[in-house]
C-alpha positions in Angstrom: 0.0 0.0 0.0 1.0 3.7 0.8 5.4 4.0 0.8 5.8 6.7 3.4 8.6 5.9 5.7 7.6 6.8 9.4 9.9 10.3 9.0 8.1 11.3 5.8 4.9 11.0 7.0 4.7 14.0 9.3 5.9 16.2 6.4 2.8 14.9 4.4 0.4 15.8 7.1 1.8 19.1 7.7 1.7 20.0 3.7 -1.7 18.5 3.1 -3.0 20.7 6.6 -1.7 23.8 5.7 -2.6 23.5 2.1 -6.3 22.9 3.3 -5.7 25.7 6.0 -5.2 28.2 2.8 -7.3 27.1 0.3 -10.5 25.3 2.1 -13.9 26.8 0.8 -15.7 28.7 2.6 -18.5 26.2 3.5 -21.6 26.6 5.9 -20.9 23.7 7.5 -17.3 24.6 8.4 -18.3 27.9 10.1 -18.8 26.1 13.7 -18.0 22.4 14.7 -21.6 22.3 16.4 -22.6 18.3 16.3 -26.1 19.0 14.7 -24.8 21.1 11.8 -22.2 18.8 11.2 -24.5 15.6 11.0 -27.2 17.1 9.0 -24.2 18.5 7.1 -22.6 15.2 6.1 -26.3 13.7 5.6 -27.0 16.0 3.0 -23.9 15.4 1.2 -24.6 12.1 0.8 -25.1 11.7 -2.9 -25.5 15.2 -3.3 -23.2 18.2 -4.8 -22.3 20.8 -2.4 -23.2 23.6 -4.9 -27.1 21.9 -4.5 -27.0 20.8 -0.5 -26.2 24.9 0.6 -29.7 26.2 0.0 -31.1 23.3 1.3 -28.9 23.1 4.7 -29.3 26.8 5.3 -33.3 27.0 4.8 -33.4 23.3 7.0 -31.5 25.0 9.7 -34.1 28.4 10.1 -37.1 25.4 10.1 -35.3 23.5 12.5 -32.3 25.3 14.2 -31.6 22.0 16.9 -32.0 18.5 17.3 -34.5 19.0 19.8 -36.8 21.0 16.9 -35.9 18.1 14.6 -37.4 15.6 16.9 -40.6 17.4 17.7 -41.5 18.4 14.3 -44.2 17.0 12.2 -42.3 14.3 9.8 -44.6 15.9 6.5 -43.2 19.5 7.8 -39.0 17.5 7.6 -39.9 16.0 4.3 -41.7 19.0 2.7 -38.6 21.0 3.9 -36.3 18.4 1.9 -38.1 18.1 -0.8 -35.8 18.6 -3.5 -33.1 17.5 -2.4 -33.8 13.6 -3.3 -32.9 10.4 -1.9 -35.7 10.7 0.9 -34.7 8.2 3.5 -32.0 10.4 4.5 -34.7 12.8 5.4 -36.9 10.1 7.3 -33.7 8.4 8.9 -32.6 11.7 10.1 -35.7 12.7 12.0 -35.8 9.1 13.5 -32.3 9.7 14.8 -32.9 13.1 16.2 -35.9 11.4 18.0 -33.7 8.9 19.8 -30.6 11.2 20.6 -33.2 13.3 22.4 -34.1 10.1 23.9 -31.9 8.4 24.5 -28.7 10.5 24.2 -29.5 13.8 26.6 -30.1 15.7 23.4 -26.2 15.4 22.1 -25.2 13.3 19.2 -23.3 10.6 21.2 -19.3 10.9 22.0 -18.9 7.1 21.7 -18.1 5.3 18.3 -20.3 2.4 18.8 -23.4 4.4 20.3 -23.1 6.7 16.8 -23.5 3.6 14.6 -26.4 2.7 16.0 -28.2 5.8 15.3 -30.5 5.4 12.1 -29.0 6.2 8.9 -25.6 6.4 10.5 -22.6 4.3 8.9 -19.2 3.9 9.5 -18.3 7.1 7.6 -21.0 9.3 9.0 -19.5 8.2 12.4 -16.0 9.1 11.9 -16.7 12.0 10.2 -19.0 13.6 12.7 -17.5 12.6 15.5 -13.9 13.7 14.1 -15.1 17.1 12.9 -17.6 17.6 16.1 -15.1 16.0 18.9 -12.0 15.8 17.1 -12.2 11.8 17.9 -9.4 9.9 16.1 -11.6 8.2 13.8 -10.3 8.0 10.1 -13.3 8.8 7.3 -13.0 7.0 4.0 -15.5 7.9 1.1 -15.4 8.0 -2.4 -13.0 11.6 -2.8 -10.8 9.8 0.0 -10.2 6.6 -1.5 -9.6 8.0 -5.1 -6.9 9.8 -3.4 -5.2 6.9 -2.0 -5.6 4.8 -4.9 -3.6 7.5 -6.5 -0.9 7.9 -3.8 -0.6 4.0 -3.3 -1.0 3.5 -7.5 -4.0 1.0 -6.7 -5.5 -0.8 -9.4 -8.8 -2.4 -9.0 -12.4 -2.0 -8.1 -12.1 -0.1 -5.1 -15.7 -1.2 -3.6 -14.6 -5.0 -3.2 -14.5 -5.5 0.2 -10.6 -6.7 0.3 -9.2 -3.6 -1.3 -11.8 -1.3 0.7 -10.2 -2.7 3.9 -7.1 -1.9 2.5 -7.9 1.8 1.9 -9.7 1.5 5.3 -6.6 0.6 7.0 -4.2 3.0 5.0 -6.5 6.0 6.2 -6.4 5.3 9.4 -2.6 5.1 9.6 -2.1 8.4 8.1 -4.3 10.2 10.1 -3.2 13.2 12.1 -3.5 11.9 15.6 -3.4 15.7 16.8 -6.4 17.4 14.0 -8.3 14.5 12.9 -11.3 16.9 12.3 -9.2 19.0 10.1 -7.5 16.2 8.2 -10.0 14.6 7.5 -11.4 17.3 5.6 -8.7 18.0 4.1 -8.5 14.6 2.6 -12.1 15.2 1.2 -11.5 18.4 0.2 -8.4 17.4 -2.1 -10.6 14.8 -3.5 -13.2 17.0 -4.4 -11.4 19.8 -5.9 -7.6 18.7 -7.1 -7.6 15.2 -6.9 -10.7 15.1 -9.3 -12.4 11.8 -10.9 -11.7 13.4 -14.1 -8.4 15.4 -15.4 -6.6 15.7 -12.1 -5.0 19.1 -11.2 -1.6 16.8 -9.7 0.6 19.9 -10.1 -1.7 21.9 -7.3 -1.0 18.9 -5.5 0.1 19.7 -2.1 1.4 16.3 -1.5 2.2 15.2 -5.3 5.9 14.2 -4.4 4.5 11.5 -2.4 2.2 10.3 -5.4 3.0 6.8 -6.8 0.3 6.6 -9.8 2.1 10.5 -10.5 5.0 9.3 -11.1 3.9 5.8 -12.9 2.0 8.7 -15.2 -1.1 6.7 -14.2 -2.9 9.7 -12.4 -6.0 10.1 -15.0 -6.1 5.9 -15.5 -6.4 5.2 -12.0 -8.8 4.3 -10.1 -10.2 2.4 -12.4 -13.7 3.4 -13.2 -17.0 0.8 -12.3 -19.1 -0.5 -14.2 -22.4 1.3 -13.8 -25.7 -0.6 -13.8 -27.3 -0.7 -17.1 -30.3 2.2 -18.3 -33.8 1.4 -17.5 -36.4 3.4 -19.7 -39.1 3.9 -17.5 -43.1 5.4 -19.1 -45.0 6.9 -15.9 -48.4 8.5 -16.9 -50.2 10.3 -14.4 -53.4 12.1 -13.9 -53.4 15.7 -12.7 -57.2 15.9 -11.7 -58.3 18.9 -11.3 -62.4 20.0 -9.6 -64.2 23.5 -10.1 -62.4 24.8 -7.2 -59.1 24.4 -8.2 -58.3 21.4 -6.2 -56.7 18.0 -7.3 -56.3 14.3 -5.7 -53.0 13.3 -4.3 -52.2 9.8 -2.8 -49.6 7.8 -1.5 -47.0 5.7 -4.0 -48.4 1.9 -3.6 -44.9 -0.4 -3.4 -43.6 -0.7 -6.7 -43.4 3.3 -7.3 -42.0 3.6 -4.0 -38.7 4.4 -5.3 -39.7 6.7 -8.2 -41.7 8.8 -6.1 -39.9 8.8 -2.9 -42.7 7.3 -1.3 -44.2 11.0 -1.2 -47.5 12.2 -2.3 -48.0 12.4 -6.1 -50.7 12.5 -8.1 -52.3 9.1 -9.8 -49.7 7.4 -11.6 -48.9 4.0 -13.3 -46.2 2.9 -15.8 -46.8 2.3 -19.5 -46.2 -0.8 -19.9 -46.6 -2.4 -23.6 -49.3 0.2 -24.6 -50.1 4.1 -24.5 -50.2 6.0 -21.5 -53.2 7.4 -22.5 -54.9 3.9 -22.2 -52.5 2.9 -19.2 -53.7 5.9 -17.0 -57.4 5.3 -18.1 -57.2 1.8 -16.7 -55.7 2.7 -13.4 -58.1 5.4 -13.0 -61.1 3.2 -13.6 -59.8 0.2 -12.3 -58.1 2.0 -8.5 -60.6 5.1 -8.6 -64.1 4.1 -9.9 -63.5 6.9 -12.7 -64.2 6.9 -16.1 -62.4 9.9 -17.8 -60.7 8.4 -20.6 -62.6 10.3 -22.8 -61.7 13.5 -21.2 -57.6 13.1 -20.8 -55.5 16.0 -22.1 -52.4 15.4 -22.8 -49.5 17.7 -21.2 -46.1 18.5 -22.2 -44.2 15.0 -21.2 -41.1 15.8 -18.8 -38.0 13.4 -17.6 -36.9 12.4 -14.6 -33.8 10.3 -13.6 -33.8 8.1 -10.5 -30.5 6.4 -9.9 -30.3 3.5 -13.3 -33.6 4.2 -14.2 -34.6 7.4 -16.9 -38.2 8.2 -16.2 -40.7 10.1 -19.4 -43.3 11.8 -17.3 -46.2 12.1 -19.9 -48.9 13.8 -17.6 -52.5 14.1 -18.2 -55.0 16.9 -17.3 -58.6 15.9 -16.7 -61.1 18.6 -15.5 -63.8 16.4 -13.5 -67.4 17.6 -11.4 -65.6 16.4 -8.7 -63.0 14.4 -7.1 -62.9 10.9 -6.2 -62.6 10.5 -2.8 -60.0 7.8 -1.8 -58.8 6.1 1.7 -55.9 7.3 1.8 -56.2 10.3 -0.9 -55.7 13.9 0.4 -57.4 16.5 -2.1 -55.7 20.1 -1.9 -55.3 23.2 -4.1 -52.9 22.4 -7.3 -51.1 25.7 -6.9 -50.4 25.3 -3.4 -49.2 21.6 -3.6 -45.8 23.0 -3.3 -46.3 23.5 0.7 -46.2 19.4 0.5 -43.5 17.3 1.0 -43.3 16.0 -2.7 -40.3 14.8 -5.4 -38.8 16.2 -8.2 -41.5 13.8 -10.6 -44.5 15.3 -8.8 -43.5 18.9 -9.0 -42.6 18.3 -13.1 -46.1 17.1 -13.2 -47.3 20.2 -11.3 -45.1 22.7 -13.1 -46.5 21.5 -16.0 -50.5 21.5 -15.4 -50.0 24.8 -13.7 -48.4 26.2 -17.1 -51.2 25.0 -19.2 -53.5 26.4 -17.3 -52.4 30.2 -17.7 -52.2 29.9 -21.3 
């Protein structure tokens, strides 16, 4: 693994600290080493670009300023002030956490390793990482801008994600952490990751630790690591019904199991996927069959809209059907289409919004 005889090694954590001393953005997060703001923090980074997490973490923090707001609040009022943002079972994991450090943990994220990890939606990285950056623990973080850089430095080949060479990269993080900033070198790692030692087209002569970089000076730096294979494309048809009554109002539900994942398990309007026919005909069916309705006759057809969720690329092709009045459904919750925005929704249902709410104003 990593070459670094025992004297070189403090020299690499000095350069690599004081490069991230000078040249660290300026990040939200960063401004305090407050537990809460750090967990949420490195929840919402999860998947996410930082450039798209900011608003998000800033206007989270005014709806709920402290765990203790976090616990108590209504879990529509969490995901509505998510929405956006994706990947909803960080948001649902998050408030279940927040209920059982005010619990069970006096209100503090917990000191203790162990007692972190059993937190929901808290893995070995979010452990390290908050409790490193909160508590300056001596807890190692490895993640995907991490490992990329030692793969580099140690001229790795491979799929990093196997579980032999993650526990090398695991162990090799560990023993080059400074013992006396682990906070701080931690992100620093990160940080190099995510703005020199980049996936694509590394900036190696910013490097602030380059002369230590194997793959460098192999000339491997943009072949390594090697790149995983991604999961194949799956072309996904959703039509959906946008009904809408005199007053303005229009029938969400809940996702039934097998849409879970493409609508976040959040309200949406009446969907169903196209399977082997039009989604005219597929939406009339589901309508009739789930709702009693007959409106086939009545469907107009709004400007389709896509939608990507993890391997699968969605076509939205929504349909607006102006009715006497609306079905009422266990379940169902009927509110004003142009306030469905104060809902905790996805990214599909507020296309499918966006979209009626245009055609209506022309």
């Amino acid at each position: 693994m990593l070459k670094i005889s025992a004297e070189e090694k403090p020299k690499f954590r000095r350069r690599l600290l004081a490069w991230f001393a000078k040249h660290k953005r300026d990040l939200p997060w960063r401004r305090d080493r407050d537990p809460y703001r750090v967990w949420l923090s490195e929840i919402m980074l999860q998947q996410t670009r930082v450039s798209a997490v900011i608003p998000y973490y800033e206007r989270f923090l005014e709806a709920f300023p402290d765990v203790q707001a976090l616990a108590c609040a209504k879990s529509d009022q969490v995901l509505a002030n998510w929405a956006g943002l994706g990947y909803y079972i960080r948001a649902r994991n998050l408030q279940r956490a927040a209920k059982e450090i005010v619990s069970s943990h006096a209100g503090q994220f917990p000191r203790q390793y162990e007692a972190a990890l059993g937190l929901p939606g808290i893995g070995r990285y979010t452990a390290s990482a908050v409790l490193s950056i909160a508590y300056d623990a001596p807890h190692a973080v490895l993640d995907g801008n991490v490992a990329r850089v030692l793969a580099r430095l140690c001229a790795l080949r491979g799929d990093l994600r196997t579980p032999a060479l993650w526990r090398k990269l695991d162990a090799t993080s560990q023993d080059l952490l400074a013992q006396n900033a682990p906070g701080d070198w931690n992100q620093a790692m990160m940080e190099l990751g995510a703005t020199v030692c980049t996936p694509n087209s590394p900036r190696c002569g910013d490097c602030p630790v380059e002369r230590w970089c194997r793959a460098r000076k192999l000339g491997l730096a943009e072949e390594l690591p090697f790149v995983r294979k991604k999961r194949a494309t799956v072309n996904v048809t959703l039509a959906a019904a946008v009904l809408l009554d005199p007053l303005g109002r229009t029938l969400l539900v809940r996702p039934a199991d097998g849409d879970g994942a493409l609508f976040s398990r959040m309200w949406q309007f009446p969907a169903v996927e196209a399977r082997g026919t039009d989604s005219r005909a597929a939406i009339g069916a589901h309508l009739r069959e789930k709702f009693s309705v007959d409106i086939n006759a009545i469907l107009t057809p709004l400007s389709s809209a896509r939608h990507t969720v993890t391997f699968r690329k969605i076509r939205l092709e929504p349909y607006l059907a102006r009715v006497p009045r609306l079905p009422r459904f266990a379940g169902g919750r009927l509110i004003v289409l142009t306030e469905i925005r104060s809902l905790p929704i996805s990214n599909a249902t507020r296309k499918i919004a966006d979209v009626a709410m245009e055609h209506m104003t022309r």
